[in-house]
Backbone as XML, in Angstrom:
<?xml version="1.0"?>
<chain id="A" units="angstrom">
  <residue number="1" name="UNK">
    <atom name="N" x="-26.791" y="-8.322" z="4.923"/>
    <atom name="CA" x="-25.409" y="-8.054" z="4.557"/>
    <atom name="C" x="-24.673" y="-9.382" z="4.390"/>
  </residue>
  <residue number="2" name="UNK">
    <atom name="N" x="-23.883" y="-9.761" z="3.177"/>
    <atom name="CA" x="-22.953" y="-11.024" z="3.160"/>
    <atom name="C" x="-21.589" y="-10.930" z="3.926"/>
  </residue>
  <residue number="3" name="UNK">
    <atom name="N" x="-21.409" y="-12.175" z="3.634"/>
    <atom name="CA" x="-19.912" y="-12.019" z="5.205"/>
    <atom name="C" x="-18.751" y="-11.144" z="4.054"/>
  </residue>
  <residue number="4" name="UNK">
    <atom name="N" x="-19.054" y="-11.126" z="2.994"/>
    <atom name="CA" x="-18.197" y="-10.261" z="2.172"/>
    <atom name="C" x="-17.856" y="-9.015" z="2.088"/>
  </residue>
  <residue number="5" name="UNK">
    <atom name="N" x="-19.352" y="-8.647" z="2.568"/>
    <atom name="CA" x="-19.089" y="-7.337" z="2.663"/>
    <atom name="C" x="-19.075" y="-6.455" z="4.253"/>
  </residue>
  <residue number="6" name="UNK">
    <atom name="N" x="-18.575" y="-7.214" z="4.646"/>
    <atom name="CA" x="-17.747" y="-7.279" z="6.301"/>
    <atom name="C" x="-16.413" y="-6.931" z="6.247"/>
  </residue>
  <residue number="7" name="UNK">
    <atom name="N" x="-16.193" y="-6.012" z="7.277"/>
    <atom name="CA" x="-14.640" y="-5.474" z="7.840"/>
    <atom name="C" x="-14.008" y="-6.729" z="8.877"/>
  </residue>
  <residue number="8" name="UNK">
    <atom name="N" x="-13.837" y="-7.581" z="8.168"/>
    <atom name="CA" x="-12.630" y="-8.435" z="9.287"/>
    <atom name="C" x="-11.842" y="-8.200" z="9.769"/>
  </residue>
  <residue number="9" name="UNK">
    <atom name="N" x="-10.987" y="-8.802" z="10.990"/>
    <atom name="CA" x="-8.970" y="-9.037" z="10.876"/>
    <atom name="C" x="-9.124" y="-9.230" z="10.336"/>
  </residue>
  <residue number="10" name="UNK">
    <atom name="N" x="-9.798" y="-10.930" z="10.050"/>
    <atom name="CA" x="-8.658" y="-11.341" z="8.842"/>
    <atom name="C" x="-8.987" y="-10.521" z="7.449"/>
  </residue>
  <residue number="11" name="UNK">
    <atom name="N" x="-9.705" y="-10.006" z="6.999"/>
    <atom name="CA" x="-9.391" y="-9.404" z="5.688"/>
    <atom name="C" x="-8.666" y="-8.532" z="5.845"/>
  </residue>
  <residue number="12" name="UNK">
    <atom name="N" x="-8.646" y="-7.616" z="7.320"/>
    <atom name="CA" x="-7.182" y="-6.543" z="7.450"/>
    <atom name="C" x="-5.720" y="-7.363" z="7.330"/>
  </residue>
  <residue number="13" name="UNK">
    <atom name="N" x="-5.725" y="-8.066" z="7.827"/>
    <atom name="CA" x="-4.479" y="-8.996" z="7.451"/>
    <atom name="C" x="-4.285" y="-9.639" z="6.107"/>
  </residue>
  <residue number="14" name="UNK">
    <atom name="N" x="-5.166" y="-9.624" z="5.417"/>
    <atom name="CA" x="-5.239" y="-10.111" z="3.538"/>
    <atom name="C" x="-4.836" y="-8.743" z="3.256"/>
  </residue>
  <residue number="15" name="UNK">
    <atom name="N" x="-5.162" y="-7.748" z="3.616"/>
    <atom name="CA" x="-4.540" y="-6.434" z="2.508"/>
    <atom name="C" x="-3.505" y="-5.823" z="2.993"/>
  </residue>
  <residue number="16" name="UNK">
    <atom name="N" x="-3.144" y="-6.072" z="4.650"/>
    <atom name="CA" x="-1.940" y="-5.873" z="4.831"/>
    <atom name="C" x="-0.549" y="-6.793" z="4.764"/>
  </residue>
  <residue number="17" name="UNK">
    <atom name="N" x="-0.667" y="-7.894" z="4.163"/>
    <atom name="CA" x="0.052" y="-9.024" z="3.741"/>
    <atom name="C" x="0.054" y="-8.312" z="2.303"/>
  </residue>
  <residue number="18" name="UNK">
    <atom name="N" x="-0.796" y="-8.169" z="1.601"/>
    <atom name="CA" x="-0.817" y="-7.833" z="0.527"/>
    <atom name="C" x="0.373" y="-6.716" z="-0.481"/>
  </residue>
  <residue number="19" name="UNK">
    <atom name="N" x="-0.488" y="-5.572" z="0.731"/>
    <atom name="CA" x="0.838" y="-4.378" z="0.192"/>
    <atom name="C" x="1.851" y="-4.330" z="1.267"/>
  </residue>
  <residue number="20" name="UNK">
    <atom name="N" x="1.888" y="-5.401" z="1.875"/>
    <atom name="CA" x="3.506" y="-5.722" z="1.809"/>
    <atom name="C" x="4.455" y="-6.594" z="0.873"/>
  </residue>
  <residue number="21" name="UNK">
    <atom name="N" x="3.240" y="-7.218" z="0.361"/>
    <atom name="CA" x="3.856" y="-8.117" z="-1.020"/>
    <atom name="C" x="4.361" y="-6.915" z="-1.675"/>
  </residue>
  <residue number="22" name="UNK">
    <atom name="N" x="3.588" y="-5.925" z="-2.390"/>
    <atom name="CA" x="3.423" y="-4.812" z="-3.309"/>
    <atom name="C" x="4.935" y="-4.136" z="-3.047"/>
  </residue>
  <residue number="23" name="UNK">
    <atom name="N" x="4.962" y="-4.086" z="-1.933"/>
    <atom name="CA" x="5.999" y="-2.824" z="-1.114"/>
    <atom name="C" x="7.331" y="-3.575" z="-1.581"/>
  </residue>
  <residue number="24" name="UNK">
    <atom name="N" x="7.323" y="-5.018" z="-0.943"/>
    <atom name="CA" x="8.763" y="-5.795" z="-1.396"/>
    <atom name="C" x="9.274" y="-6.054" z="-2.530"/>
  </residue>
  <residue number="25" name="UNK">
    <atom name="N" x="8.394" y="-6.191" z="-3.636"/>
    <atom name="CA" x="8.003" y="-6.570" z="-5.285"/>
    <atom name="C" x="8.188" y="-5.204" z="-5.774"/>
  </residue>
  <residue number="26" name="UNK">
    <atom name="N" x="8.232" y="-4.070" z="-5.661"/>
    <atom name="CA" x="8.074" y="-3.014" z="-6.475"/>
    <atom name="C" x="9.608" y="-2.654" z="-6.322"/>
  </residue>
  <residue number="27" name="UNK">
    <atom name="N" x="10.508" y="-2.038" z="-7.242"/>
    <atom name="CA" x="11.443" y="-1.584" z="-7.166"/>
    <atom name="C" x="11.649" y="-0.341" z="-7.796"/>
  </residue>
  <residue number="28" name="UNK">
    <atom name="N" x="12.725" y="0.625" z="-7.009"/>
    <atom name="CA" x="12.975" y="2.145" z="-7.654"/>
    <atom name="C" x="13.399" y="2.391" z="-8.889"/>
  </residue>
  <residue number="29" name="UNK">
    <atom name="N" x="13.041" y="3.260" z="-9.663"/>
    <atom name="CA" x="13.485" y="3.926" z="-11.088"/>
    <atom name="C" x="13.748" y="5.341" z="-10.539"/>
  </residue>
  <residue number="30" name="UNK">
    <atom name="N" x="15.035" y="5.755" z="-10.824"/>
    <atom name="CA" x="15.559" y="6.897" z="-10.662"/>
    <atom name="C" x="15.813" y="7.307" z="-11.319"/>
  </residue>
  <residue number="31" name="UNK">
    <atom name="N" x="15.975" y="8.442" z="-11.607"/>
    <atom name="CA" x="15.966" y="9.311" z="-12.784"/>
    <atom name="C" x="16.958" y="10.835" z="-12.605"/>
  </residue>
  <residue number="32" name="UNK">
    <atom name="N" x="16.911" y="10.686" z="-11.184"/>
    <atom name="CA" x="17.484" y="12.450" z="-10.900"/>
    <atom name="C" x="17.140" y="12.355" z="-9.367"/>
  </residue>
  <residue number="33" name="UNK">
    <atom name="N" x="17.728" y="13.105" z="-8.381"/>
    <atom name="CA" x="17.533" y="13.692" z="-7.608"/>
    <atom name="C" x="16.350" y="13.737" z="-6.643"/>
  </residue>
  <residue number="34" name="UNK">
    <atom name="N" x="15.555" y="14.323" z="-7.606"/>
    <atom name="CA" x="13.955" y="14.737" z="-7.423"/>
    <atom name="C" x="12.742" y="13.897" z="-7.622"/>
  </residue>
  <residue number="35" name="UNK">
    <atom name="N" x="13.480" y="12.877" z="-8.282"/>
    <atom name="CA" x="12.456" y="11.515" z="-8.126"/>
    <atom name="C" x="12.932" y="10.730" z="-7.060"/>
  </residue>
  <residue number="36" name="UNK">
    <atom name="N" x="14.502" y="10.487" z="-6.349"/>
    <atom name="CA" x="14.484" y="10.090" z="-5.577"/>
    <atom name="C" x="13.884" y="10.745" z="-3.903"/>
  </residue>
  <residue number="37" name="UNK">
    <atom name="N" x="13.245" y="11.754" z="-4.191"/>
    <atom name="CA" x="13.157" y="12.264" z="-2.717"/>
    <atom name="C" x="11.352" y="12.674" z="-2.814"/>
  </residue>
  <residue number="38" name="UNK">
    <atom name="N" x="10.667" y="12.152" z="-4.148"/>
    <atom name="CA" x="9.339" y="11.902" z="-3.979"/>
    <atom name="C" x="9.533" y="10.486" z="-3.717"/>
  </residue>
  <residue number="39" name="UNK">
    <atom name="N" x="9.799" y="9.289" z="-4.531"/>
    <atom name="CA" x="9.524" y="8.520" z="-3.921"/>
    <atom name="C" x="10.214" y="8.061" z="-2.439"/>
  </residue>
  <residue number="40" name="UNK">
    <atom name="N" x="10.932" y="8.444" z="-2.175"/>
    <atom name="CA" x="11.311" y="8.764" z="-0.553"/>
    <atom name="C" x="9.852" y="8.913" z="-0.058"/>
  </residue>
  <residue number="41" name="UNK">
    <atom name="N" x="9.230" y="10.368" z="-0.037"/>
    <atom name="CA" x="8.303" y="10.464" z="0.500"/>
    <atom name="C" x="7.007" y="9.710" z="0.732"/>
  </residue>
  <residue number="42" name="UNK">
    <atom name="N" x="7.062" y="9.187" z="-1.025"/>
    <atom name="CA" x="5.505" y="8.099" z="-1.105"/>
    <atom name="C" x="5.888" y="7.078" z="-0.288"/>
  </residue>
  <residue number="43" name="UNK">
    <atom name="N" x="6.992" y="6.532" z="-0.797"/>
    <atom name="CA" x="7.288" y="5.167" z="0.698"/>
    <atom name="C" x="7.036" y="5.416" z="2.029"/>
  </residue>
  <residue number="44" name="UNK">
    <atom name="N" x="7.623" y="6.370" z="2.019"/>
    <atom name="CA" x="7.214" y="7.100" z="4.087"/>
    <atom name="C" x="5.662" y="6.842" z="3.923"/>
  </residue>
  <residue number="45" name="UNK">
    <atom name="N" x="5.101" y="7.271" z="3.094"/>
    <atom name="CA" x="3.761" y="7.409" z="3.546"/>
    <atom name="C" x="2.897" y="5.912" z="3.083"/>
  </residue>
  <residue number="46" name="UNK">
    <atom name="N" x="3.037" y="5.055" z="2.252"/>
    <atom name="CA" x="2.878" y="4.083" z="2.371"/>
    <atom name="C" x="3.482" y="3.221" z="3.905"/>
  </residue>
  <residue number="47" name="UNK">
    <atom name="N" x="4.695" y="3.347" z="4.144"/>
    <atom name="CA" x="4.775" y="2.626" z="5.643"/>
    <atom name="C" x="4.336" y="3.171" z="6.770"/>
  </residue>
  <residue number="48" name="UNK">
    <atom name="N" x="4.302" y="4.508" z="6.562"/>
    <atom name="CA" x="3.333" y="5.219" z="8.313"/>
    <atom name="C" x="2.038" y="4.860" z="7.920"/>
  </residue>
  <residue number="49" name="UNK">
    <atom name="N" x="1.079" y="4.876" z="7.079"/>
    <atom name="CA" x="-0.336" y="4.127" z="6.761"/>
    <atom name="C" x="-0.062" y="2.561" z="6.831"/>
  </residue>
  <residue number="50" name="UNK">
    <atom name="N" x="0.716" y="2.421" z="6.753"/>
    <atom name="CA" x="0.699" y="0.616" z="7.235"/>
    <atom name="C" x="0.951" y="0.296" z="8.281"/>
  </residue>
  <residue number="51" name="UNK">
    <atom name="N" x="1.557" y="1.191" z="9.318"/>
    <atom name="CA" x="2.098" y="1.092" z="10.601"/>
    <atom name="C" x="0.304" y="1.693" z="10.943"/>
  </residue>
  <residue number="52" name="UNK">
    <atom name="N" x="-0.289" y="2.553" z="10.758"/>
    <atom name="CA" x="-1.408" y="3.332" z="11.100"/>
    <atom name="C" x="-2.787" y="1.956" z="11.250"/>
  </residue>
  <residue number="53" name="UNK">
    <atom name="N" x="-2.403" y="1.364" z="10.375"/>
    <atom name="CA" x="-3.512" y="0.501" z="9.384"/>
    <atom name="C" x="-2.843" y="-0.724" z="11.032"/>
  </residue>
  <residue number="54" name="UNK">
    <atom name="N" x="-2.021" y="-1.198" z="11.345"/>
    <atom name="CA" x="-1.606" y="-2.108" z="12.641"/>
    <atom name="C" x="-2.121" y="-1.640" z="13.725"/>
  </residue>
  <residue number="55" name="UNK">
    <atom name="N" x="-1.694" y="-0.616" z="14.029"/>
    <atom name="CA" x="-2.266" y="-0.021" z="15.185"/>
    <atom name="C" x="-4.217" y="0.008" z="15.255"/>
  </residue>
  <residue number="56" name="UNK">
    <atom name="N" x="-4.362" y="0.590" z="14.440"/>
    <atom name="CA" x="-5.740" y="0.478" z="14.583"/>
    <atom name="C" x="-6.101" y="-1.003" z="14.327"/>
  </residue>
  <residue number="57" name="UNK">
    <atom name="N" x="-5.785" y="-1.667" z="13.911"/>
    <atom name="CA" x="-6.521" y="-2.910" z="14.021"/>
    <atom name="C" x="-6.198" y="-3.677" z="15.635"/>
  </residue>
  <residue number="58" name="UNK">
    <atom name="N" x="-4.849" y="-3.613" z="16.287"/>
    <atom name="CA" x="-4.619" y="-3.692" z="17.236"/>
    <atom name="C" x="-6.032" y="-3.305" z="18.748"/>
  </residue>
  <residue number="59" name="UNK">
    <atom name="N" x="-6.064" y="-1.979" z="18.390"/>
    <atom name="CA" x="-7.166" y="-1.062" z="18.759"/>
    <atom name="C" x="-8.702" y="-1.492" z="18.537"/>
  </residue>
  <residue number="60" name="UNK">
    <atom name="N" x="-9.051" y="-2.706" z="17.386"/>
    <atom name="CA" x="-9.797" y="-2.726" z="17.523"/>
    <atom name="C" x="-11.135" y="-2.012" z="16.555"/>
  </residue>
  <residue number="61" name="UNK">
    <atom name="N" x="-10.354" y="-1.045" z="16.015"/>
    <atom name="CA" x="-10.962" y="0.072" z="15.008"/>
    <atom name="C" x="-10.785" y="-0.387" z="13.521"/>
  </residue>
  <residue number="62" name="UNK">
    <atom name="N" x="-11.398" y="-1.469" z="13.137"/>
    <atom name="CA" x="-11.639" y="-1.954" z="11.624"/>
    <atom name="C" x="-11.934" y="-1.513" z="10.540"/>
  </residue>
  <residue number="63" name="UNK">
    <atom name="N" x="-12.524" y="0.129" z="10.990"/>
    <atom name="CA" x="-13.165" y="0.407" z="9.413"/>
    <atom name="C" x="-12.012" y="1.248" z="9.357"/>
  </residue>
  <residue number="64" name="UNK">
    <atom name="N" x="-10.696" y="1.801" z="10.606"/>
    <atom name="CA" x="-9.874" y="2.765" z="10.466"/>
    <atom name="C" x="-8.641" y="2.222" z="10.146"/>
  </residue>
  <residue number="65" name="UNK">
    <atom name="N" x="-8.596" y="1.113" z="10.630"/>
    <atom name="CA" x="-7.203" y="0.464" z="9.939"/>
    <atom name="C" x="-7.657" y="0.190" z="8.193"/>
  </residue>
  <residue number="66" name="UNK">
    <atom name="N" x="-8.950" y="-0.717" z="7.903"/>
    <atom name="CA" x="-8.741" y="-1.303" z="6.350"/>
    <atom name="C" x="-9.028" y="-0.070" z="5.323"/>
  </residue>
  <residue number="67" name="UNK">
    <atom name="N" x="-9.197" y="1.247" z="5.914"/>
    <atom name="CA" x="-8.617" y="2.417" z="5.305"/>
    <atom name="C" x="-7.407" y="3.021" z="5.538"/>
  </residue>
  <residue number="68" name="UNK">
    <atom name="N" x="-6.912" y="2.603" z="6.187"/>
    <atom name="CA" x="-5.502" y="3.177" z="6.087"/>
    <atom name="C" x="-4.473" y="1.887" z="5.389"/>
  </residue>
  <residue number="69" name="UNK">
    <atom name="N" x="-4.624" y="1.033" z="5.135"/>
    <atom name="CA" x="-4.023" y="-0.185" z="4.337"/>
    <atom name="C" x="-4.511" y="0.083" z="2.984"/>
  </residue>
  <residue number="70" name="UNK">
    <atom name="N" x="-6.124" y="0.295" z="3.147"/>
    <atom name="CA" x="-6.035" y="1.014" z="1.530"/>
    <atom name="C" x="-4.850" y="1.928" z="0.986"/>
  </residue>
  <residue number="71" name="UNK">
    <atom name="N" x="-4.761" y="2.773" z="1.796"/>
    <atom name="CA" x="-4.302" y="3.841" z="1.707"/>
    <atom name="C" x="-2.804" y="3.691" z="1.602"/>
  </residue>
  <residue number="72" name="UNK">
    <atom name="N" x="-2.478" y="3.084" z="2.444"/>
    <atom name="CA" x="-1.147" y="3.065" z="2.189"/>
    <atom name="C" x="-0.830" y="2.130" z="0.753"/>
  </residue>
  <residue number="73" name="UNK">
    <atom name="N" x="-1.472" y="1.194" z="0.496"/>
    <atom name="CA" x="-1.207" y="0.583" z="-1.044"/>
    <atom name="C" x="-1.247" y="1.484" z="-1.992"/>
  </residue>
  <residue number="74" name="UNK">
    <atom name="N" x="-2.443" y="2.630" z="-1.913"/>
    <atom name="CA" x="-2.541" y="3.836" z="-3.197"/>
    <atom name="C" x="-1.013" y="4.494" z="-3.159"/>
  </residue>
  <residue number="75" name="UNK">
    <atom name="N" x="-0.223" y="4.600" z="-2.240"/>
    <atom name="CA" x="1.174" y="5.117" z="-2.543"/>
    <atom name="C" x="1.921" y="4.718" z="-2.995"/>
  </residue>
  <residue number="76" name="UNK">
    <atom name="N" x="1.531" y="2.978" z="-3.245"/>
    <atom name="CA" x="2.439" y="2.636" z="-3.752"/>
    <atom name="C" x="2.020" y="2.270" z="-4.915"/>
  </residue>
  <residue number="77" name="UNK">
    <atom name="N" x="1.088" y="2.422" z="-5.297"/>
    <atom name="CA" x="0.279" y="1.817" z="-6.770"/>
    <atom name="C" x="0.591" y="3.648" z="-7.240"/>
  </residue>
  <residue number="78" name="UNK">
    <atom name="N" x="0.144" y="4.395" z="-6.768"/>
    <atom name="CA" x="0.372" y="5.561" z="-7.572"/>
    <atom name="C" x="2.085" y="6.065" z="-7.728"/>
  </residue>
  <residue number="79" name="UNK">
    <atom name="N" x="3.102" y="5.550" z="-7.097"/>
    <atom name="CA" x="4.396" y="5.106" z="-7.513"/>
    <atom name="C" x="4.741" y="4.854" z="-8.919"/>
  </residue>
  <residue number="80" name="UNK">
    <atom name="N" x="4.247" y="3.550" z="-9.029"/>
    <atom name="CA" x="4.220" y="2.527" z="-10.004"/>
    <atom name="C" x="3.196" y="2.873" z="-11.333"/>
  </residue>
  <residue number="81" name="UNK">
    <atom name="N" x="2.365" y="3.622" z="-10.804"/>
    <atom name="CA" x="1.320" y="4.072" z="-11.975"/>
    <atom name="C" x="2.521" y="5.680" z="-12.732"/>
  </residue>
  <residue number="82" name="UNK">
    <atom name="N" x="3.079" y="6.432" z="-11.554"/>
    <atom name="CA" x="3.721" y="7.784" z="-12.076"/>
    <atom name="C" x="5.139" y="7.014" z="-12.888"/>
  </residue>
  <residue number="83" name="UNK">
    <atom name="N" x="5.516" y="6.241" z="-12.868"/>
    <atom name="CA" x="6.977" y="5.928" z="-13.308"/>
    <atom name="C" x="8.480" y="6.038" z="-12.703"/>
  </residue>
  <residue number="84" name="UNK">
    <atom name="N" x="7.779" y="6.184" z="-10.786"/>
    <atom name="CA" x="8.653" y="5.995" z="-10.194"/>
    <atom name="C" x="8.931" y="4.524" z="-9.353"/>
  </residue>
  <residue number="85" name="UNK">
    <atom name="N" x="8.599" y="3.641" z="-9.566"/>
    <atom name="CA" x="8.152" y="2.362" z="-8.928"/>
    <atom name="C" x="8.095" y="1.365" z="-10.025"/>
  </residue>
  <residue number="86" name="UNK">
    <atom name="N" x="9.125" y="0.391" z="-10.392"/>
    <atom name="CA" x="8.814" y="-0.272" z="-11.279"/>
    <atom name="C" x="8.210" y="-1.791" z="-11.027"/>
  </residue>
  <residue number="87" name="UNK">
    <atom name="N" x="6.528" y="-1.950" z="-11.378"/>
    <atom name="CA" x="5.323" y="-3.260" z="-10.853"/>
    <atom name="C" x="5.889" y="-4.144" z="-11.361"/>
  </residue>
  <residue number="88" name="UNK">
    <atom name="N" x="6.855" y="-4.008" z="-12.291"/>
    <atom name="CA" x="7.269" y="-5.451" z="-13.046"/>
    <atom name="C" x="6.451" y="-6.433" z="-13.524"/>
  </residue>
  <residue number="89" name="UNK">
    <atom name="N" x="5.104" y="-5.721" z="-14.130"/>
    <atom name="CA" x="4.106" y="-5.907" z="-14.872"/>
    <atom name="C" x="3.063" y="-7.283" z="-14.275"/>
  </residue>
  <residue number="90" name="UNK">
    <atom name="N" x="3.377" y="-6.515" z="-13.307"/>
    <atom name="CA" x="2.182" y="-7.223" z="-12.149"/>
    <atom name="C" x="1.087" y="-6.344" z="-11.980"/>
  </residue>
  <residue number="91" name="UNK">
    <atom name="N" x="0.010" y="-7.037" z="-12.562"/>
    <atom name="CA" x="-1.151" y="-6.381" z="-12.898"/>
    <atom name="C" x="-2.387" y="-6.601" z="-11.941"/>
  </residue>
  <residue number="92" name="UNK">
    <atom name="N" x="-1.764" y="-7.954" z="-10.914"/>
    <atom name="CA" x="-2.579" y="-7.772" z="-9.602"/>
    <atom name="C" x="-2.147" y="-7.191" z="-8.794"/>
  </residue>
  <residue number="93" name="UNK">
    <atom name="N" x="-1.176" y="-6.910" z="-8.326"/>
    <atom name="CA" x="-0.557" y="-5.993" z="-7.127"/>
    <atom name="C" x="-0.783" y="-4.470" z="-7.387"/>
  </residue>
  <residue number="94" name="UNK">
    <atom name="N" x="-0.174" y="-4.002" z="-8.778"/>
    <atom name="CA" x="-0.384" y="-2.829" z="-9.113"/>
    <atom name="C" x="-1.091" y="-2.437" z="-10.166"/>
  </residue>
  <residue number="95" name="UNK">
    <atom name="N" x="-1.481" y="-1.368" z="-10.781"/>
    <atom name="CA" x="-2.502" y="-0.872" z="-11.879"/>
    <atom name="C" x="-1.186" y="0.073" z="-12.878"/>
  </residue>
  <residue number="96" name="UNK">
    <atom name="N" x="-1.161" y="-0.583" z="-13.383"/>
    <atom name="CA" x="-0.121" y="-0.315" z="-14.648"/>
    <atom name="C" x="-0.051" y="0.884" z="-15.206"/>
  </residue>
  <residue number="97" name="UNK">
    <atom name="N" x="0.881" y="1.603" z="-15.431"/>
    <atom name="CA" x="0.582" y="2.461" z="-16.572"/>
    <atom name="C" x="0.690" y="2.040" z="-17.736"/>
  </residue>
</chain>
């Protein structure tokens, strides 16, 4: 196995630095009502998976935190991919529509 393809801290701390870059860099497009209270929700769930993704690394549990940091970035990339999240055509942080 290469050291690459290893669960670190520190690579939990590269992707949770990361989509916190993502999280601060992305800004709302509103449209109505009803887009503001999905992306309400995707944010909640991007920051309780990033709070989730701390704790478990805290804990010790590496393969359960750098899936839940995944995870919490997909909320915010799928934000930004639906047209509620504007990437500001940052094509490393987020996956464009």
């Amino acid at each position: 196995m290469k050291i690459e393809d290893k669960i670190t801290p520190e690579r939990i701390e590269k992707y949770l630095n990361l989509t916190a870059k993502a999280r601060s860099k992305a800004t709302p497009i509103i449209k109505n009502n009803a887009d503001k209270k999905r992306l309400e929700s995707m944010l909640r769930m991007c920051d309780d998976y990033s709070s989730d993704a701390r704790h478990f690394l805290k804990s010790g549990k590496l393969v359960d935190s750098f899936a839940a940091i995944n995870y919490a970035h997909a909320w915010i990339d799928a934000a930004v991919k639906i047209g509620l999240l504007d990437g500001h055509d940052d094509d490393v942080l987020f996956t464009l529509p």
